[in-house]
C-alpha positions in Angstrom: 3.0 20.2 -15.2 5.6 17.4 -16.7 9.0 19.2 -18.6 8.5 18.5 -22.6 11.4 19.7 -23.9 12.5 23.1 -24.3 8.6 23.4 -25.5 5.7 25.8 -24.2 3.5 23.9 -21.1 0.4 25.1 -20.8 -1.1 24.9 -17.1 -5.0 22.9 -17.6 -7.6 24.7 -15.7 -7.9 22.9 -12.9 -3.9 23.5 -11.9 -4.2 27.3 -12.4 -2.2 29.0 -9.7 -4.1 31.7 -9.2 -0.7 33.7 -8.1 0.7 36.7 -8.7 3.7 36.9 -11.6 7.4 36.4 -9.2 6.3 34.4 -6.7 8.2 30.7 -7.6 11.8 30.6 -7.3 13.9 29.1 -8.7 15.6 26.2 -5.9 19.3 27.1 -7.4 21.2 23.5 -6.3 24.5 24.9 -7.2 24.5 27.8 -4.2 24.3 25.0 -2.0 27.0 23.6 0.3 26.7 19.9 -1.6 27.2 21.3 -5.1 30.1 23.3 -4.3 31.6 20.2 -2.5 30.9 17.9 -5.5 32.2 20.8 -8.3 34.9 21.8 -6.6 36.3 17.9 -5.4 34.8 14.9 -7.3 38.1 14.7 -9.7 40.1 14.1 -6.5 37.6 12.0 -4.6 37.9 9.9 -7.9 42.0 10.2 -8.6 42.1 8.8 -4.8 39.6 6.2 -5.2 41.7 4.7 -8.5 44.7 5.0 -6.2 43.7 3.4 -3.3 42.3 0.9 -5.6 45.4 0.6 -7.7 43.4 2.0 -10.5 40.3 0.0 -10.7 38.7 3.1 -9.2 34.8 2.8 -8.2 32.0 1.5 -10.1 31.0 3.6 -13.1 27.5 3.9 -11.9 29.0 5.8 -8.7 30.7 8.1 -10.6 28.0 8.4 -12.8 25.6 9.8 -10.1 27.6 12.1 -9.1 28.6 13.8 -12.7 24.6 13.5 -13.2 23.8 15.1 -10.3 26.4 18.5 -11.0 23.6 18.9 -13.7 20.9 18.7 -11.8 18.0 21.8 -11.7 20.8 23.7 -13.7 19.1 25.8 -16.6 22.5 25.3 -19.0 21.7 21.3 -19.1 17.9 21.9 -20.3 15.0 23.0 -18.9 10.8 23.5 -19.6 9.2 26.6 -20.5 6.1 26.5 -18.0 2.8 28.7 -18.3 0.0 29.7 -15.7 -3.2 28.9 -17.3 -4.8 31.4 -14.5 -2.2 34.2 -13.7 -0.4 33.6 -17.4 2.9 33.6 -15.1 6.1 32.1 -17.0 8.9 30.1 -15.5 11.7 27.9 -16.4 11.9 24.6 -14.7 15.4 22.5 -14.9 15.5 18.9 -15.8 16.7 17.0 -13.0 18.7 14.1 -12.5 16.1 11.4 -10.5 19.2 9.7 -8.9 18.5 8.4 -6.0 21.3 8.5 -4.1 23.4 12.3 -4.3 20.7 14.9 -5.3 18.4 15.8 -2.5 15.9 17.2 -4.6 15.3 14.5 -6.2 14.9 12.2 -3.2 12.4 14.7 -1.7 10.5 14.7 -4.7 10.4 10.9 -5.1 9.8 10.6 -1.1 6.6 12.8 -1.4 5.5 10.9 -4.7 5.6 7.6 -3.3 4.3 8.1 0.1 1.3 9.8 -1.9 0.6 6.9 -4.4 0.9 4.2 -1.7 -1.8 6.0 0.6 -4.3 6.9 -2.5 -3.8 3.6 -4.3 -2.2 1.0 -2.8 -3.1 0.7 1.3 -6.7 0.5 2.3 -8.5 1.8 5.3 -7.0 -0.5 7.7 -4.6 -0.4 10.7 -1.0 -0.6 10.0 2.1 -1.3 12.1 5.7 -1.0 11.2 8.1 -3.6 11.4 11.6 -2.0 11.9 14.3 -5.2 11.1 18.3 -3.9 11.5 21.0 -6.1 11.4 24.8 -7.1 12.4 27.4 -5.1 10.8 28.6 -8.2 9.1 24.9 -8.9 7.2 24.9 -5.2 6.7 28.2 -5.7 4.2 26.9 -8.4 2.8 23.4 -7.1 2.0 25.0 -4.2 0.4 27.4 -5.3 -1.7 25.0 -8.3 -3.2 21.8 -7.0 -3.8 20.3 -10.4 -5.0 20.8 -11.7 -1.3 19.4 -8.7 0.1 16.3 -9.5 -1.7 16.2 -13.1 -0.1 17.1 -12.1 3.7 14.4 -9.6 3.3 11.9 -12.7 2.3 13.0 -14.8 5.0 11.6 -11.2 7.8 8.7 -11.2 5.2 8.0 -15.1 6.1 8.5 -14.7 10.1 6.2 -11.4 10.5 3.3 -13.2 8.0 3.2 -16.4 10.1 3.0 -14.2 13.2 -0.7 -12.6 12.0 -1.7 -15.7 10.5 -2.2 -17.3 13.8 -5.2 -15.7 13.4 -6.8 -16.7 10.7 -5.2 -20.0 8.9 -6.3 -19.1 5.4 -5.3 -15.3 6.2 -3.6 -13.7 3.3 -1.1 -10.7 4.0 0.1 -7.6 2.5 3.2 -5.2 3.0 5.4 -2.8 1.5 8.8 -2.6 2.3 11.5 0.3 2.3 15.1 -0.8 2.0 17.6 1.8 3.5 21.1 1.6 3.1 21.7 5.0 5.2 22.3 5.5 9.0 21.6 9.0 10.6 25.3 9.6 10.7 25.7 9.0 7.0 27.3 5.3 7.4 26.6 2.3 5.6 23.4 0.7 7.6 21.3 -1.5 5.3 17.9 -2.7 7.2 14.3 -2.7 6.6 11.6 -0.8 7.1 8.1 -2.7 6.4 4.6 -1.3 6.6 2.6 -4.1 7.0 -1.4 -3.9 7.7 -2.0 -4.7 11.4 -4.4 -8.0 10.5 -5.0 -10.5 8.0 -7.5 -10.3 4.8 -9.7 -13.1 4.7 -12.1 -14.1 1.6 -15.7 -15.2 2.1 -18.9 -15.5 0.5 -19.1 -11.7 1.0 -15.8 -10.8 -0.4 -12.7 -9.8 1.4 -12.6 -8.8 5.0 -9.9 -7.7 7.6 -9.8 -9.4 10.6 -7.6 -7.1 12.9 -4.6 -8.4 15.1 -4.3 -7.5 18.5 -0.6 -5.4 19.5 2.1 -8.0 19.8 3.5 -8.5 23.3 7.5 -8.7 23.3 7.5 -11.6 24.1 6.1 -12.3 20.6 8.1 -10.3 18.4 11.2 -11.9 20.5 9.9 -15.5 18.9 9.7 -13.4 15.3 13.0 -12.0 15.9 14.5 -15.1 17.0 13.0 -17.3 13.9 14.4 -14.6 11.6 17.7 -14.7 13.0 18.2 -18.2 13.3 17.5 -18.4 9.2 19.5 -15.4 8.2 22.6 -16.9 9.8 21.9 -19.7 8.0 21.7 -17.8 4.9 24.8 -15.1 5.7 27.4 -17.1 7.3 28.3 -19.7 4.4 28.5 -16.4 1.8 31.5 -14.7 3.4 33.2 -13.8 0.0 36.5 -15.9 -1.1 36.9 -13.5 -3.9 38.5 -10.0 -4.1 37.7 -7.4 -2.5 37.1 -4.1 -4.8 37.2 -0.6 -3.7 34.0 -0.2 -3.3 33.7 -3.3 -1.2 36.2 -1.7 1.0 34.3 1.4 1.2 31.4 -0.7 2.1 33.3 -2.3 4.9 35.0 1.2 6.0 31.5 2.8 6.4 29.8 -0.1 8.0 32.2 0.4 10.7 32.3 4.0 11.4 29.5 3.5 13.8 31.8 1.5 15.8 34.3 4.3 16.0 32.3 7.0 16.8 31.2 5.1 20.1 28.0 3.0 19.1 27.2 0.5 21.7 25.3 -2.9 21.6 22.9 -3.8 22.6 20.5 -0.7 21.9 18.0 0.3 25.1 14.9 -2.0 24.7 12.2 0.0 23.7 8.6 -1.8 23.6 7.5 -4.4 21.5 11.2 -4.9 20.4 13.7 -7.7 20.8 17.3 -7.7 20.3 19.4 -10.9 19.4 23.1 -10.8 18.5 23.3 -7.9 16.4 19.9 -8.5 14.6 17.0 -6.2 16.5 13.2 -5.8 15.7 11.2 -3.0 16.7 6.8 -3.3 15.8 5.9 -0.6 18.7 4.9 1.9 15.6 0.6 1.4 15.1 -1.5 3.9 13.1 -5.4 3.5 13.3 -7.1 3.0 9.9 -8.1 6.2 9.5 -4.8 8.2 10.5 -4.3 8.8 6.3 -1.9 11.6 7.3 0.2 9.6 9.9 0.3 7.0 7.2 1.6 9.2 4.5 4.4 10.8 7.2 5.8 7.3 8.2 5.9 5.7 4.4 7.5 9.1 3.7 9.8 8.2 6.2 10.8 5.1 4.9 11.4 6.6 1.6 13.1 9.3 2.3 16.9 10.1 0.9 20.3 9.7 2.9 21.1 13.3 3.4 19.5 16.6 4.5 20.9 20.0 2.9 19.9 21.9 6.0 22.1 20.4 8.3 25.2 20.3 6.0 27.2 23.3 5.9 30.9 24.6 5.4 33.5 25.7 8.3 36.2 28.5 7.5 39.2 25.8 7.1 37.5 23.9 4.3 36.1 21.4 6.5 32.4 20.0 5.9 30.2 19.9 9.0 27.0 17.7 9.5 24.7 18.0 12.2 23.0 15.0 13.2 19.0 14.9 14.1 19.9 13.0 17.2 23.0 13.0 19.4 25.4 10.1 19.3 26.1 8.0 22.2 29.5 9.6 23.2 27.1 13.3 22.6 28.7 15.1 19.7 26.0 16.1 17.5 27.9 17.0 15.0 30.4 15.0 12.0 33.6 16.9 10.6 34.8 15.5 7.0 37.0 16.9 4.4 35.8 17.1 1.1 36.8 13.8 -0.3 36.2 12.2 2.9 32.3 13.7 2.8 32.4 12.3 -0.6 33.3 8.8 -0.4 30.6 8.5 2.5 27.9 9.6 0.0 29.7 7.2 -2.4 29.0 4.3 -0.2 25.2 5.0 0.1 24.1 5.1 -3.5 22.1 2.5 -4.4 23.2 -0.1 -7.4 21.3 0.6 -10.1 18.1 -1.7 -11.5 17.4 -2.6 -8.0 14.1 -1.2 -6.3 14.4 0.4 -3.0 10.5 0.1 -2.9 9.4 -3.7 -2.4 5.6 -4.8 -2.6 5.0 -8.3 -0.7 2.0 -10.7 -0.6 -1.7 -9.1 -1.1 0.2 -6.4 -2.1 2.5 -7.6 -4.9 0.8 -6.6 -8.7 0.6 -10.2 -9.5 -1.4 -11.3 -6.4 -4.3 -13.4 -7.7 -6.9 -12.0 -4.5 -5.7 -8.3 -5.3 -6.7 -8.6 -8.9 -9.8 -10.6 -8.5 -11.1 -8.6 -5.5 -9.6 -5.1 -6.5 -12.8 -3.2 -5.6 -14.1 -4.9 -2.3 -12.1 -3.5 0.3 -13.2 0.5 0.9 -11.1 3.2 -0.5 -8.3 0.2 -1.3 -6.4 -0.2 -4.4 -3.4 -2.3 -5.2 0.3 -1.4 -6.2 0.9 -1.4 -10.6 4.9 -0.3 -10.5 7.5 0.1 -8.6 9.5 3.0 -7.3 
């Protein structure tokens, strides 16, 4: 049941509730700790930005998520008039924002939508493994602040973990779908890549298009992936250190990249299996799913596409202060993050994405224009192939 306007929505038939009048409730965004935080302090977060900045300020599309987002699920800015077909309950749903950076509504929402279409229409019944590729602090300012070269480091992993599976099969075609973060679980800058790539290669024959399975990957073989990736990327990176100046959100890019540091992160990370770990640039592929795990599919590409912040863990302390608890301790043990209000806000500043640039990437047998996907659309079971992108 889409919003139309300030029109009448009829539920159809088959989306009846079949629940008594009273039951939905309205999720009321500005009784939460975020709202109030972005109400009550965005004017100052942006008078300090344009001072620190000597008045450039930030981008406009920064502050332009944020003043979008104060409107968000708020019946005053437009709503829908919605109407059980079955119980003949009314409601009123607000319009929302669909940022994808501030509102965690929308995030959710988006999170649930896409994990959803890529399991009914985009990955078939195969096995799938996760390729997890983080990076040095210094890509990771790099990457963010020029999306562009973002796009080609994440080709170059793309390249490296393809030639890995086609070992097996020469004329092998591959498929993945990628989820660029720009979020760490402390709220810092932390641009890496999160790839969903089927465990195998397709292979077309007289009898169509079959999957020819891969066996796990040993370390020592993601070490050579790891190590061929690396070796390129610093070959990309290291001649595009920027000669020009730096602008406040660069600086706020370079600020949050390095909070990790502060707060006690150590390299390198404890090795984990089928992971490698090469000066500052680590792969992980020790996350399998069996081809008919559906549901553990849909939870890990809902991971990947998940938003930077959770509102259950934010909350407010008596002297003003914003508190964050994190889902895992940090290295030195606090499991929790203290922030005034402008300082909370310029780390959500850093971690919205610029806009016109997908977060959701589709890659080889995957990728709408693939010549196999389109000309064998129907001969894999229960497998259909990616038409947008999120």
């Amino acid at each position: 049941m889409a919003p139309a306007g300030r029109t009448e929505v009829r539920a159809a038939p088959a989306l009846q509730c079949g629940r008594p009048a009273g039951v939905r409730r309205r999720r009321e965004p500005e009784r939460t700790v975020l709202h109030e935080v972005v109400r009550g302090h965005l004017q100052t977060f942006l008078a300090e930005a344009r001072e620190r900045s000597q008045g450039a300020g930030l981008p406009r599309f920064v502050e332009r998520e944020f003043e979008r987002y104060l409107d968000c699920g708020i019946l005053a800015h437009g709503f829908a008039r919605v109407r059980c077909g079955g119980c003949k309950h009314e409601f009123l749903v607000a319009f929302s924002c669909k940022n994808r950076g501030v509102s965690p509504s929308c995030s959710a929402r988006r999170m649930h939508d896409t994990a959803a279409h890529l399991v009914d229409a985009v990955f078939p019944r195969v096995s799938v493994r996760q390729w997890v590729l983080s990076l040095p602090r210094w890509a990771r300012w790099l990457l963010a602040r020029d999306a562009p070269l973002a796009s080609r480091a994440l080709a170059i992993a793309l390249r490296a973990i393809f030639a890995h599976y086609r070992r097996l099969e020469r004329k092998g075609r591959c498929g993945a779908v990628t989820f660029i973060q720009r979020f760490g679980g402390s709220l810092n800058l932390n641009l890496h890549f999160h790839c969903a790539v089927p465990d195998g290669v397709f292979v077309r024959d007289e009898a169509g298009v079959r999957f020819v399975p891969a066996r796990p990957p040993t370390d020592e073989e993601v070490h050579k992936v790891l190590l061929r990736i690396a070796r390129k990327l610093r070959g990309l990176l290291l001649p595009k250190q920027p000669d020009d100046p730096i602008d406040a959100l660069d600086a706020g890019y370079a600020e949050s990249v390095q909070s990790m540091q502060m707060t006690g992160f150590a390299d390198p990370p404890r090795p984990r299996r089928c992971s490698a770990f090469i000066e500052g640039f680590s792969l992980h592929a020790g996350v399998h799913l069996h081809a008919n795990d559906r549901e553990g599919l849909e939870h890990l590409l809902a991971y990947g596409a998940r938003g930077p912040i959770s509102l259950e863990r934010l909350s407010t302390l008596l002297d003003g202060r914003i508190c964050y608890r994190l889902k895992r301790p940090l290295p030195d043990g606090r499991c929790e993050l203290f922030f005034t209000p402008t300082e909370f806000l310029r780390k959500l500043s850093m971690l919205i994405p610029p806009p016109r640039r997908h977060l959701v990437r589709f890659h080889g047998l995957f990728a709408p224009n693939s010549g196999l996907a389109q000309a064998d659309r129907s001969c894999l079971p229960d497998a259909g192939f990616a038409e947008r992108r999120t």
